[in-house]
ZAMARGU-4260 file (C-alpha; in steps of 0.2 Angstrom, whole numbers, plus 5000, padded with zeros to 4 digits):
<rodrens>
0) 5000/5000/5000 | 5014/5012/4997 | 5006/5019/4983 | 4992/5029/4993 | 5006/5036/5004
5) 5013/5045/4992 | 4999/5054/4988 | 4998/5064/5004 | 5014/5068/5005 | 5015/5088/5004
10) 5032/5092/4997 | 5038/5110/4997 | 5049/5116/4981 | 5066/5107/4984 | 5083/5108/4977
15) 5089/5092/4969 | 5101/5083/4982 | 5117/5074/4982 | 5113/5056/4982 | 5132/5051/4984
20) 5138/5061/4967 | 5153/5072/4966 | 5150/5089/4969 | 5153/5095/4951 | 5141/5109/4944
25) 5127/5101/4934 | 5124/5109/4918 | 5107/5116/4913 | 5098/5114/4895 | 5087/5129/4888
30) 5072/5122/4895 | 5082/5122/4912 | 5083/5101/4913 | 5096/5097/4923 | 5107/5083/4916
35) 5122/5073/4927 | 5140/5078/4927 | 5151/5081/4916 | 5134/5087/4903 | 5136/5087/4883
40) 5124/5099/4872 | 5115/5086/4863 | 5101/5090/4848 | 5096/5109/4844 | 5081/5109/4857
45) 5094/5114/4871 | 5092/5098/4882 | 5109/5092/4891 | 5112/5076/4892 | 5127/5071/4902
50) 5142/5057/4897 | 5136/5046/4911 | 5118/5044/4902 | 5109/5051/4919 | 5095/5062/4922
55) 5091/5069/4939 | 5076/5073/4946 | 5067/5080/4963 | 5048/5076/4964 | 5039/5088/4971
60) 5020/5090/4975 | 5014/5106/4967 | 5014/5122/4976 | 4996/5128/4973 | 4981/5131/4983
65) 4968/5118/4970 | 4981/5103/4973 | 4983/5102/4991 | 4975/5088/4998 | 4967/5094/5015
70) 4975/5083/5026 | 4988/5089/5043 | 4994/5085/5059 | 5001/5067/5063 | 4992/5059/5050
75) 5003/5068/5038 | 5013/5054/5026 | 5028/5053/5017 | 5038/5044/5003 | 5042/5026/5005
80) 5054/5014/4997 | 5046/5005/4982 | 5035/5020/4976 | 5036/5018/4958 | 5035/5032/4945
85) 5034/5032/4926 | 5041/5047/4917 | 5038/5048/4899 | 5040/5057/4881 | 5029/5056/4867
90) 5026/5038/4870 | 5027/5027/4885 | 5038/5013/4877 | 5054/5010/4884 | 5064/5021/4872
95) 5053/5036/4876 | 5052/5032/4895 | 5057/5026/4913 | 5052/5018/4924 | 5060/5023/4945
100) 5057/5013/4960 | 5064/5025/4974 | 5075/5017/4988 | 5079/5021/5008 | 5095/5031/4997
105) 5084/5045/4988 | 5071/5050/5002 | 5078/5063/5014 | 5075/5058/5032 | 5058/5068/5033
110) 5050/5057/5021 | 5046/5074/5012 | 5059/5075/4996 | 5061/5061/4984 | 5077/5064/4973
115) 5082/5050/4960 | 5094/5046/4944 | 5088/5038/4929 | 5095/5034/4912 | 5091/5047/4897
120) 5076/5044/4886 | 5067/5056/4870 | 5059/5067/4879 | 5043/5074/4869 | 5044/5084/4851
125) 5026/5089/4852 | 5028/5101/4867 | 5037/5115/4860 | 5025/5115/4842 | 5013/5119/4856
130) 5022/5132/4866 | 5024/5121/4880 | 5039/5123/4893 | 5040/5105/4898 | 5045/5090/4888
135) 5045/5076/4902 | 5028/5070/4909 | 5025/5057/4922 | 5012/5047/4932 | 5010/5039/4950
140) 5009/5026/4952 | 5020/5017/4938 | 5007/5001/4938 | 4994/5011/4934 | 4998/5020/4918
145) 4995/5012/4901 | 5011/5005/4894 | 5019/5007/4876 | 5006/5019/4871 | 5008/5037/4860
150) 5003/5050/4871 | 5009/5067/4867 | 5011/5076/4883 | 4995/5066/4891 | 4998/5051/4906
155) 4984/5040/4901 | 4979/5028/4916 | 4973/5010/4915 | 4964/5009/4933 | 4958/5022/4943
160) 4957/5017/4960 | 4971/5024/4966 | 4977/5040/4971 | 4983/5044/4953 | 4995/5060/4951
165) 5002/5065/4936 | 5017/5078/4934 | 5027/5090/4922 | 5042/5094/4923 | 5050/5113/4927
170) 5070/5111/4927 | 5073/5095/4935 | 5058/5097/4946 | 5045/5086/4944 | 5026/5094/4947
175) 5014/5082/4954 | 4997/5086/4954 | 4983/5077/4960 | 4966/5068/4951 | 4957/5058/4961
180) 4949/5064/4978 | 4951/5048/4992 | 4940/5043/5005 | 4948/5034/5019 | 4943/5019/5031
185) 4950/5006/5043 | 4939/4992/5049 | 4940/4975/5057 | 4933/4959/5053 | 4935/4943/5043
190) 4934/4948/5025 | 4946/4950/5010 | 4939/4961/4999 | 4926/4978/4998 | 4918/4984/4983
195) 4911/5003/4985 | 4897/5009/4974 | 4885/5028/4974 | 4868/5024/4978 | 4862/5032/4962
200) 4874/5024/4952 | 4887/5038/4949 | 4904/5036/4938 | 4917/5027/4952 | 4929/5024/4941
205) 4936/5023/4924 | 4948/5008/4913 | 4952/5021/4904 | 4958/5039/4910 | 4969/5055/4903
210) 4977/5068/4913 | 4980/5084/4901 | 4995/5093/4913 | 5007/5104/4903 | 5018/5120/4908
215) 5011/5135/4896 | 5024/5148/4888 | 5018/5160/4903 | 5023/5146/4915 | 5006/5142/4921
220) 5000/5127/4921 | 4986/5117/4912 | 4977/5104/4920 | 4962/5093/4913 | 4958/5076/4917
225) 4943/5065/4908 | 4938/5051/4902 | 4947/5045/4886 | 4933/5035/4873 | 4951/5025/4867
230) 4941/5022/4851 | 4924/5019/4864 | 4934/5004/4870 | 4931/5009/4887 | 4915/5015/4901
235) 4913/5023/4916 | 4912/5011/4931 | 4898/5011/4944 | 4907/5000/4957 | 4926/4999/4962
240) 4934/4984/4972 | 4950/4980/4979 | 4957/4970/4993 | 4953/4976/5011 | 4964/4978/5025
245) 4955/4973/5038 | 4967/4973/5054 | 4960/4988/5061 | 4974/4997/5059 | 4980/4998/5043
250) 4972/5011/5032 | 4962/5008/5018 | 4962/5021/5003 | 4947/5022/4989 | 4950/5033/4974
255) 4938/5042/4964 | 4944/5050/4950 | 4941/5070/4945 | 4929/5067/4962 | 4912/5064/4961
260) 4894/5071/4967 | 4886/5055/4979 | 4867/5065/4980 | 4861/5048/4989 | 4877/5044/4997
265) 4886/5029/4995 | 4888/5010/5000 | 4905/5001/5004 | 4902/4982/5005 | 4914/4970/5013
270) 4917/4952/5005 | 4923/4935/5008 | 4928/4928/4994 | 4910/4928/4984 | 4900/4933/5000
275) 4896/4951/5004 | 4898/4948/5024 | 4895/4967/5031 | 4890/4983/5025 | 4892/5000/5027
280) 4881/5014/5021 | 4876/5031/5019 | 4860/5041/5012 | 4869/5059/5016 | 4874/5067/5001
285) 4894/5067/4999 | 4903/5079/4989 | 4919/5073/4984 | 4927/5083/4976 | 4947/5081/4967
290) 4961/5084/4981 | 4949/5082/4995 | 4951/5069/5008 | 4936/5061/5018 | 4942/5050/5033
295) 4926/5038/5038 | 4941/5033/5052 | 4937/5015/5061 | 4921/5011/5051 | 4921/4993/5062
300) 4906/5000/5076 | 4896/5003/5060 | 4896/4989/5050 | 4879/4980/5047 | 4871/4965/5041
305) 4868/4962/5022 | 4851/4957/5025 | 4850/4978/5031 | 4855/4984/5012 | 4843/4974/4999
310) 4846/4977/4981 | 4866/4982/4984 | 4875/4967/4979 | 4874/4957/4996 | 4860/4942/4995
315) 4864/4928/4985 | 4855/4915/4977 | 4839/4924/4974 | 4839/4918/4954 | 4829/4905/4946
320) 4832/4888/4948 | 4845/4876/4939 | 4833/4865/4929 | 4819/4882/4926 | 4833/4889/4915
325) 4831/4879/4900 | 4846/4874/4889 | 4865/4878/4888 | 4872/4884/4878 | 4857/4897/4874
330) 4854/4902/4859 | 4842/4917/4861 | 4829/4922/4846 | 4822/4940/4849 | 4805/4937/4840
335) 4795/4954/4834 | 4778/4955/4833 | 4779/4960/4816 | 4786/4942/4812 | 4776/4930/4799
340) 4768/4917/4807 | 4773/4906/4793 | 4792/4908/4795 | 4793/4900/4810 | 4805/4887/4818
345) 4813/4881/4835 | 4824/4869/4828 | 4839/4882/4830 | 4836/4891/4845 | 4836/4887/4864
350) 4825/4904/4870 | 4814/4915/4862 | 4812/4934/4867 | 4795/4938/4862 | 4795/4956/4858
355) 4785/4969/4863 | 4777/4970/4883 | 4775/4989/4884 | 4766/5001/4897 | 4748/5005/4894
360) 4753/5025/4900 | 4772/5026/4894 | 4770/5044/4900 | 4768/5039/4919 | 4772/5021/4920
365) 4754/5016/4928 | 4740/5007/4922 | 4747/4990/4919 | 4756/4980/4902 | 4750/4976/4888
370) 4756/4966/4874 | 4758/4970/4855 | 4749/4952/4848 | 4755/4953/4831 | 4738/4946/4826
375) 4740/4929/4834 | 4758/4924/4833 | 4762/4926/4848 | 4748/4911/4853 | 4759/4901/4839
380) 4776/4905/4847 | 4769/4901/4865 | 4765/4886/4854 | 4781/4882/4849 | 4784/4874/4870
385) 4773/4860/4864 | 4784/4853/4849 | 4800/4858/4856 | 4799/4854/4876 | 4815/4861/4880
390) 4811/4879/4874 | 4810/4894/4885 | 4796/4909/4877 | 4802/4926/4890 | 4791/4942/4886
395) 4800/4955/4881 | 4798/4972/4889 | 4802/4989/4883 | 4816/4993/4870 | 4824/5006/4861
400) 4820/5024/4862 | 4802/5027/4866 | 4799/5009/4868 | 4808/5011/4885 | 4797/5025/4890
405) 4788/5022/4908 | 4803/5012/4915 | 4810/5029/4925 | 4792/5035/4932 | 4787/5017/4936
410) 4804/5013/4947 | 4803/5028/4958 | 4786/5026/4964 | 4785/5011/4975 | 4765/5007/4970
415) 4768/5008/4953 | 4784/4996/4956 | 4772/4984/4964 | 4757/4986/4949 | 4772/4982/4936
420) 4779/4967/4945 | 4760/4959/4946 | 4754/4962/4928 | 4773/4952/4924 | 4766/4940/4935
425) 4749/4940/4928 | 4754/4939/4909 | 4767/4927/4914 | 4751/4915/4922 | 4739/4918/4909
430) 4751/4915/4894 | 4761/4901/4899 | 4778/4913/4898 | 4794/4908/4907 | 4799/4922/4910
435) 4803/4943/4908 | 4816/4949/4899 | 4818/4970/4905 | 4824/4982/4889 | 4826/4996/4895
440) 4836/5007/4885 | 4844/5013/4898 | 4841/5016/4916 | 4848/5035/4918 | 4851/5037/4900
445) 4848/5032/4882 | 4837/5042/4870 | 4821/5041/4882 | 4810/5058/4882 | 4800/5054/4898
450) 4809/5054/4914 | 4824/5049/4914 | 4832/5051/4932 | 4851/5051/4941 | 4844/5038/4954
455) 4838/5027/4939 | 4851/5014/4942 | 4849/5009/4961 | 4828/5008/4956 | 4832/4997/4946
460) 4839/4986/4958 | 4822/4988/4969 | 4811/4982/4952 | 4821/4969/4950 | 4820/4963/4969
465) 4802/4964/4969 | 4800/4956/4952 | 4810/4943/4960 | 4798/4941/4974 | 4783/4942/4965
470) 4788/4928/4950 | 4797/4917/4961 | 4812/4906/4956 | 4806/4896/4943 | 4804/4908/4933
475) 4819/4919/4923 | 4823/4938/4922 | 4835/4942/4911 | 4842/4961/4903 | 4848/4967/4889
480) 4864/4980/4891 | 4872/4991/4882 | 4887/4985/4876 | 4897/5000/4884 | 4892/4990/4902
485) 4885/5006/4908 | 4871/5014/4917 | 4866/5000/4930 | 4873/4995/4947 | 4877/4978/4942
490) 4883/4970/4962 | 4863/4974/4965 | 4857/4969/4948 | 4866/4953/4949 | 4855/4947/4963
495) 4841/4944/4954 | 4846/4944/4936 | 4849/4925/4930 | 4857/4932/4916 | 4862/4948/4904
500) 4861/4951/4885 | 4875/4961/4879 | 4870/4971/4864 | 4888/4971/4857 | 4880/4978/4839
505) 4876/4996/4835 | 4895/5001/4840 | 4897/5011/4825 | 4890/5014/4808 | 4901/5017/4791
510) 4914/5017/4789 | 4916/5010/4806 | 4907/4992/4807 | 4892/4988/4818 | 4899/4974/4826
515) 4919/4969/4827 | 4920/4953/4837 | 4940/4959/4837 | 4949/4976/4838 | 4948/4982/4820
520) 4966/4988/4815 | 4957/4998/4803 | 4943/5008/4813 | 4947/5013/4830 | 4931/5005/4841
525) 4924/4996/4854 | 4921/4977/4849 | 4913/4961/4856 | 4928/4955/4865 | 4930/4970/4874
530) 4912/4974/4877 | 4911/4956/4888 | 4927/4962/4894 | 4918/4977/4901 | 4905/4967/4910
535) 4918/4955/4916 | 4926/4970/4926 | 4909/4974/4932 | 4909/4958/4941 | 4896/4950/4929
540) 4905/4930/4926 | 4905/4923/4909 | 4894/4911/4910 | 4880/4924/4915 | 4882/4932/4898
545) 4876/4930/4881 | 4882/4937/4866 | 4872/4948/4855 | 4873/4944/4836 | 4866/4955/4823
550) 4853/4951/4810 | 4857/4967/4799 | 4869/4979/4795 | 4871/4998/4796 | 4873/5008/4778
555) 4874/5022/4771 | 4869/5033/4754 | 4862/5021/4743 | 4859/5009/4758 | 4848/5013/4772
560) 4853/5014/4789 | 4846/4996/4793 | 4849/4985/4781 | 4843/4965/4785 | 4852/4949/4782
565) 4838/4942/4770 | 4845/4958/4757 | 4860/4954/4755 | 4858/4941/4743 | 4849/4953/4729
570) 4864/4967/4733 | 4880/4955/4732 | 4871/4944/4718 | 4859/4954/4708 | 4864/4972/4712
575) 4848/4979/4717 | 4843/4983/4734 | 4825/4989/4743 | 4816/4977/4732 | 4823/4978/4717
580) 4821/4998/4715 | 4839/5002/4721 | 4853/4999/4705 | 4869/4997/4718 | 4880/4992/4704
585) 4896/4996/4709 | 4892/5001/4727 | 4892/4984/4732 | 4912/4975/4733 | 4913/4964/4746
590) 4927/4964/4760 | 4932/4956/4773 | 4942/4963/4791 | 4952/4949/4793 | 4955/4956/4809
595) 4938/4961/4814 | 4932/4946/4806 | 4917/4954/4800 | 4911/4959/4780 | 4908/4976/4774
600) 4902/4984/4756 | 4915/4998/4748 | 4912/5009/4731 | 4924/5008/4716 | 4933/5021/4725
605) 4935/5010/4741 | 4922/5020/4752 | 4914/5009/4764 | 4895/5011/4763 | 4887/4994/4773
610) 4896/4985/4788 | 4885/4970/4793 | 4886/4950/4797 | 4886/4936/4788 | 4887/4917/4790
615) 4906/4917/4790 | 4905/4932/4804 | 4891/4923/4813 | 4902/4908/4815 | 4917/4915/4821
620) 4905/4925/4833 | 4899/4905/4839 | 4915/4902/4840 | 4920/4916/4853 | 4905/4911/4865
625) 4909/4894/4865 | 4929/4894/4869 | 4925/4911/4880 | 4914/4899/4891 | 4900/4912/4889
630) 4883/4907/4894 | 4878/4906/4876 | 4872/4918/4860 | 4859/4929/4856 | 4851/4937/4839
635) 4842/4952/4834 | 4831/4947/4825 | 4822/4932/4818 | 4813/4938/4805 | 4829/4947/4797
640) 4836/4929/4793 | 4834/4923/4777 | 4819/4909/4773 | 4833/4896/4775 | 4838/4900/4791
645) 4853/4905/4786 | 4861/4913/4802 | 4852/4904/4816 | 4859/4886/4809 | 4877/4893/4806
650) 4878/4900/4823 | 4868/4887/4833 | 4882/4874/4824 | 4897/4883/4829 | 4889/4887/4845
655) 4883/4866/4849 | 4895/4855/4833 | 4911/4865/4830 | 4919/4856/4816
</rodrens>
């Protein structure tokens, strides 16, 4: 735990020491870096580098009023051998950086001054095209900052639960600025880990995070911190964990990057290995903001039962039962209502999503569900259970835009949380369904026009408790999520939910594709791979998780922006689109990402107007969920197959008969 002392060590501005060296005047480049003895003038921006390959530095914590953590007295910290620091160029690779571990030999006896030797590297070229003083950057602690990376005059961080400082440098002087504020806790008990989470769901946390810290001409300073998209790779977190101290004595630090606004307070829950054995809460509302400390002290005297915070991650085994699941691997059909009745066919599917359950007053979310019938078929897919036992039929409820409409007003209100959960059971009773499958498109955000709330996420949780304890445990409740993992409290969700539907489609729309299973190294976006890497580092396990497969593509002028599977065939083959009334001649050369592994369209001058999935894409997508040990697949959406059944069949084989 080194790494949090550091942080609260409040350093004056010192003068670089001895360390054991000869006293020979240093020499002193234009930009005032000092470089070892003996120096050498080397390259025309000034800098000194000296024979012995050395560069010294004194870190400092920045003498300014905004990065001063408000912390005194005999709780006051100090350097510690082992810190680690990575200073850095343009890039973070090992010709453009260093990495220091300081030693009993550079700290002063006060703990207060850090001074260390390390070999030369290429500082940055991009600083002084931007009138920049500084040309070294660096980041605490060392483990923490994304490796072999190009970042300019940025520190980029890969975890945020630290107490993350990033530096410039003024001479040989490095300035350390705070990011994160920290709150601070000791406690007593047997358990190995906690897991801290707002009670509205706010940001925690990021796997993904820039600091912006540069020296300007006038020798101010410029200081930004955010969230970095990385091509959309990477989300917000609404929960953190680590392991816990739990001695008593030993302090325990929790970082929150940039701060945050807790309106309904937060919740810190202590684990043993999978079990949540205590908790710890508040409702107050916390203002944390960056640089600011707030010590809970001994938090042992307050710790409750789990039983005392439902819906926060604690209970477990409130899911349906084993055998009520139906079959693994899953193979999930979203079904519309808009489906023919004549096209369908279980033989390739293990679950079908029967689509849509919606709110008789989407404006209020009273009155009860209803569902749209789609003139009888959904008598024939509830139908379906008699020639294929083993199929699951979940309703369906909400969806994209609109659709989700109702979800916030009905989850605030604990009478109309109670009316929803009955008319689930209800419909549930008088249909024969096996379940509800929840869609709501997103719980605090999403394209929504009615209601949308900040305290979304933790009703959420409530709905789905009670759901739970209205349909009981032989009956599933499942979710589709956003592929970005955000917007819900997942250690609460988890309770209750058997399983989640990751949407990893709609992630871009040409020239970017709508569904990477891989890292494109051609369009810099989120894929599959890393959208269930996202959930997995919400605590969500694999085998909890389906993948979503689409059933279209996105497009662009001549194409529309939805374009289904059963098209392709009259585009690639025929050259006509929408029915034959499209000529797409030329408009229509097939590629394939080899990287991606998915197909797109281009124009005889290479743009790229339709990204989609095929059968070749579908399988490799089987594929990843079967070696990924996910819980199975799902697909959006039956009836944009083709009349053979083209993509069911190819990725129920590769998901149940690899060759």
């Amino acid at each position: 735990m080194a790494f949090f002392r550091v942080f609260f060590a409040v350093l004056g501005l010192l003068g670089a020491a001895a360390c054991g060296r000869q006293e020979i005047p240093d020499q002193v480049g234009n930009d005032g870096l000092v470089v070892g003895n003996d120096a050498n003038v080397a390259g025309n921006d000034g800098l000194v580098v000296g024979n012995d390959g050395m560069l010294t530095f004194t870190c400092e914590i920045a003498d300014a009023a905004d990065t001063r953590l408000s912390i005194d007295g005999a709780g006051k910290t100090r350097w510690e051998p082992g810190d680690q620091i990575l200073l850095h160029g343009d890039y973070t690779n090992s010709s453009c950086s260093a990495t220091v571990t300081l030693t009993a030999d550079n700290i002063s006896d006060d703990g207060k001054k850090a001074t260390f030797t390390c070999p030369s590297f290429t500082v940055s070229s991009h600083s002084g095209t931007k009138g920049y003083l500084s040309t070294i950057y660096a980041g605490y602690p060392a483990s923490a900052v994304k490796k072999n990376e190009h970042c300019y005059y940025y520190t980029n961080f890969t975890s945020t639960n630290y107490p993350l400082m990033a530096a410039f440098n003024v001479g040989n002087s490095l300035k350390f600025y705070n990011l994160c504020g920290v709150i601070s806790f000791c406690v007593s008990g047997d358990f190995d880990k906690y897991e801290f989470v707002g009670n509205n769901g706010e940001t925690v946390g990021y796997t993904y995070y820039r600091s912006y810290l540069v020296q300007k001409g006038d020798e101010s300073y410029r200081l930004e911190y955010n969230y970095a998209t990385d091509g959309g790779t990477s989300g917000p977190l609404t929960s953190i964990s680590a392991p816990v101290a739990a001695d008593g004595s030993k302090v325990n630090y929790i970082g929150i990057p940039a701060g945050a606004n807790f309106s309904g307070g937060f919740t810190i829950r202590f684990l043993k290995g999978s079990s949540v054995v205590n908790v710890v809460s508040t409702t107050k509302s916390v203002n944390l903001s960056r640089n600011k400390l707030l010590p809970l002290g001994d938090i042992t005297a307050r710790l409750s039962d789990p039983g005392d915070d439902p819906g926060q991650g604690e209970e477990v085994g409130k899911l349906c039962k084993e055998e009520c699941l139906g079959q693994k691997p899953m193979v999930i059909a979203y079904l519309t209502e808009y489906t023919s009745k004549t096209s369908l066919d279980p033989t390739y599917v293990t679950h079908i999503n029967y689509a849509h359950g919606r709110f008789v007053n989407p404006t209020t979310g009273d009155g009860g569900l209803y569902i749209e019938e789609g003139s009888g078929l959904m008598t024939k897919v509830l139908a379906l259970k008699t020639q294929k036992p083993t199929l699951k039929v979940l309703l369906m409820i909400g969806g994209w835009g609109s659709k989700a409409d109702g979800f916030s007003m009905m989850a605030r209100d604990a009478d109309k949380r109670t009316l929803f959960c009955t008319e689930c059971k209800r419909l549930i009773d008088t249909y024969g369904f096996d379940g509800i499958d929840i869609d709501w498109e997103y719980p605090g955000g999403g394209p929504s026009t009615n209601g949308k709330s900040s305290s979304d996420a933790a009703n959420f949780n409530l709905v789905l408790k009670e759901l739970r304890q209205t349909i009981g445990d032989t009956k599933i409740i499942s979710f589709a999520s956003s592929s970005s993992a955000g917007y819900v409290s997942w250690a609460g969700a988890m309770e209750y939910l058997d399983y989640v539907n990751v949407m990893t489609y709609d992630m871009g729309d040409p020239p970017k594709h709508n569904s990477p299973l891989y890292k494109s190294s051609t369009f810099n976006q989120r894929s599959c791979e890393e959208s269930i890497n996202l959930h997995k580092n919400k605590g969500i396990p694999l085998d909890r998780m389906n993948l979503g497969v689409p059933f279209y593509g996105h497009g662009t002028d001549p194409y529309a922006d939805d374009v289904k599977y059963n098209e392709m065939a009259s585009i690639l083959n025929n050259n006509y689109y929408a029915s034959g009334k499209v000529d797409v001649t030329g408009k229509n050369i097939y590629r394939w990402d080899d990287v991606a592994k998915v197909p797109y369209l281009v124009d005889t001058s290479g743009n790229i107007l339709l990204c989609y999935d095929d059968a070749e894409s579908v399988e490799w997508k089987g594929k990843f969920v079967r070696e990924k040990g996910l819980l199975g697949a799902m697909f959006w959406e039956y009836r944009h197959d083709d009349s053979a059944g083209t993509l069911r069949r190819t990725l129920y084989n590769a998901v149940y008969n690899p060759e």
